[in-house]
C-alpha positions, -999 to +999 in steps of 0.1 A: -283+770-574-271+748-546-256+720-568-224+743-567-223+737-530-221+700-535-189+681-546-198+651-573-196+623-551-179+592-570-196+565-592-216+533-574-186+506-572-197+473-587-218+453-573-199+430-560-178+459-542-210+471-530-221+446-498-218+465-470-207+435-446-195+454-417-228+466-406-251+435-405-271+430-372-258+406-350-270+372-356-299+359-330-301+326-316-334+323-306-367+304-309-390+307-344-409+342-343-445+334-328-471+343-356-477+382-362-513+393-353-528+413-379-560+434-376-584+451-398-592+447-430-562+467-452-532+450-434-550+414-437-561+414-474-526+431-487-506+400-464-526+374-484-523+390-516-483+396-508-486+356-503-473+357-466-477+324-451-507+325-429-517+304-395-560+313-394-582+339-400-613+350-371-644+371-388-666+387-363-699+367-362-725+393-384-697+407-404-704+409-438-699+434-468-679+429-504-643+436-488-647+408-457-662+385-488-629+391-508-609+383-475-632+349-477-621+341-510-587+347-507-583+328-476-602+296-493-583+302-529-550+294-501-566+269-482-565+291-447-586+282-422-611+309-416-630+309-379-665+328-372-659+338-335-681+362-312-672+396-314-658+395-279-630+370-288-612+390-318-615+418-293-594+392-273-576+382-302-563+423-309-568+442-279-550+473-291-564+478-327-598+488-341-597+456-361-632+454-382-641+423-375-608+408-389-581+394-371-554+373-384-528+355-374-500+348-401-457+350-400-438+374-384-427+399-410-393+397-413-367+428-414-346+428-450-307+430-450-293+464-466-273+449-491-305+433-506-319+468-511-292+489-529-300+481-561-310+509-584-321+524-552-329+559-558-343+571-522-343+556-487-358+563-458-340+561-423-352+564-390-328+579-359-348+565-326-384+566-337-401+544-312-438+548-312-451+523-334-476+545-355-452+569-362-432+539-384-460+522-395-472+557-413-435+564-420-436+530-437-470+538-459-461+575-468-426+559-477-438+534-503-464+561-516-438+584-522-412+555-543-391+548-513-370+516-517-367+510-477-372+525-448-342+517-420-345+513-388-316+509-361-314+473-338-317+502-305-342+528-300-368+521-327-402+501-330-406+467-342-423+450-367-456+443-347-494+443-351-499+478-345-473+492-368-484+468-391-522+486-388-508+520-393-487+510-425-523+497-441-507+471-460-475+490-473-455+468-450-460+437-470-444+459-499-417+483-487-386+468-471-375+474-437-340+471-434-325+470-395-290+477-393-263+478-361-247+515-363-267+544-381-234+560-383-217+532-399-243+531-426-244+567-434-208+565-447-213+535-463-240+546-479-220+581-491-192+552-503-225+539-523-232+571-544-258+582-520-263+619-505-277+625-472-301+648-458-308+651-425-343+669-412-335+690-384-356+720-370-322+739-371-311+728-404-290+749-428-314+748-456-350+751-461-362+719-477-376+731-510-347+754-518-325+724-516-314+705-548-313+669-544-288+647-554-299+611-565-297+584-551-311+601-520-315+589-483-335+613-456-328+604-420-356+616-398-352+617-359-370+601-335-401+617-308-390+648-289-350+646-291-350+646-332-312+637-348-290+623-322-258+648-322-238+616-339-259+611-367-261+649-375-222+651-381-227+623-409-250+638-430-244+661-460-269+686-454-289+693-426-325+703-439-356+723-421-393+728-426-406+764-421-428+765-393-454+796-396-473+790-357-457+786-323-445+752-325-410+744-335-416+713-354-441+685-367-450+647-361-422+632-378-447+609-400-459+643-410-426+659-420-416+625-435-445+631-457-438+669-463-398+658-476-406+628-495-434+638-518-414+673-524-385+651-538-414+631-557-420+657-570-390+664-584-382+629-597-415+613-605-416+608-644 
């Protein structure tokens, strides 16, 4: 048993002891967000029925079916201007997504403040410089599947909020919090000062994943494309956890292994 291994870490203070002030992002002095494109047909309908404030709606001319008809009603039960365009102007519209004859354009999703998450939080997601935008938005989606409170993401090295991520969540973004935060460092050990045990993936880790017993509330931090946990971040997490790898190549997609980790601790915890 690897519980022995662990010291009990101490109680959640109150609430009000519990803000972790020190580590909001800086505060921005700039212009509104210009509206958020949004394509295809999951990331669209779960926006409206999230109630996010919307600007129009283009549908393809000669695209029809049940789902684009429930995007119809939805849009007219909100009084959102819906336009029929030619094919060639949502292409326009979303030149990087397959979009279904569906594009949207509605308000910037905004990133939540950590504080605002803590909350009977029992698992977290955080990201160490993961910078290709499908990687989060699948992060995002595999992260709300598997009961994740938040995923969090650092101001520097790591994607934003945008249309493609947004495609790749498939409407878990409108659901899941994404915290951003100044200093991944400075959050671990508030977190630890919050209850919470961290586990860092790493393909040198000490443990092997499943032989690991979690400790609730739980946060995984997952590194970013190719360089994995910065050297910094390693040195503040509680244990440093591996996936077995059988063939050749030392380690998987990190939206893959996100997956592997956080459906083995559902698992464990789903009741």
């Amino acid at each position: 048993m690897l519980r022995a291994l662990y010291p009990v870490r101490h109680q959640p203070v109150t609430p009000a002891e519990t803000e972790l002030t020190t580590n909001k992002p800086r505060p921005q002095h700039a212009p509104p967000p210009r509206p958020q494109t949004l394509a295809g047909i999951h990331p669209v309908r779960e926006a409206l029925l999230a109630g996010r404030p919307f600007d129009r709606v283009l549908i393809a001319k000669g695209t029809g079916g049940p789902r684009i008809q429930e995007i119809i009603d939805l849009c007219r039960d909100r009084a959102i201007p819906i336009r029929f365009e030619p094919k060639d102007a949502l292409d326009r519209a979303s030149p990087d997504a397959h979009h279904q004859g569906l594009v949207a354009f509605a308000a910037a999703h905004q990133y939540s403040g950590i504080d605002a998450v803590l909350h009977n939080a029992k698992l977290l997601v955080i990201l160490d410089g993961v910078e290709d935008p499908h990687n989060l938005g699948a992060i995002v989606r595999t992260a709300h599947a598997a009961g994740a409170s938040a995923v969090v993401v650092p101001e520097r090295r790591a994607a934003g909020l945008t249309e493609t991520v947004a495609k790749a969540a498939a409407g878990a973004l409108e659901y899941l919090p994404v915290v951003r935060i100044g200093n991944t460092a400075k959050t671990l050990e508030d977190l630890k000062q919050n209850g919470f045990w961290i586990y860092g993936l790493d393909e040198r880790g000490d443990q092997i994943y499943s032989a690991v017993e979690y400790v609730q509330p739980t946060a995984f931090v997952l590194g970013g494309e190719g360089h994995g946990l910065h050297q910094n971040v390693k040195k503040h997490c509680d244990v440093l956890i591996r996936i077995p790898m059988a063939g050749a190549i030392s380690s998987l997609n990190v939206s893959v292994a996100a997956g592997v980790v956080l459906f083995d601790w559902r698992r464990r915890f789903a009741r």
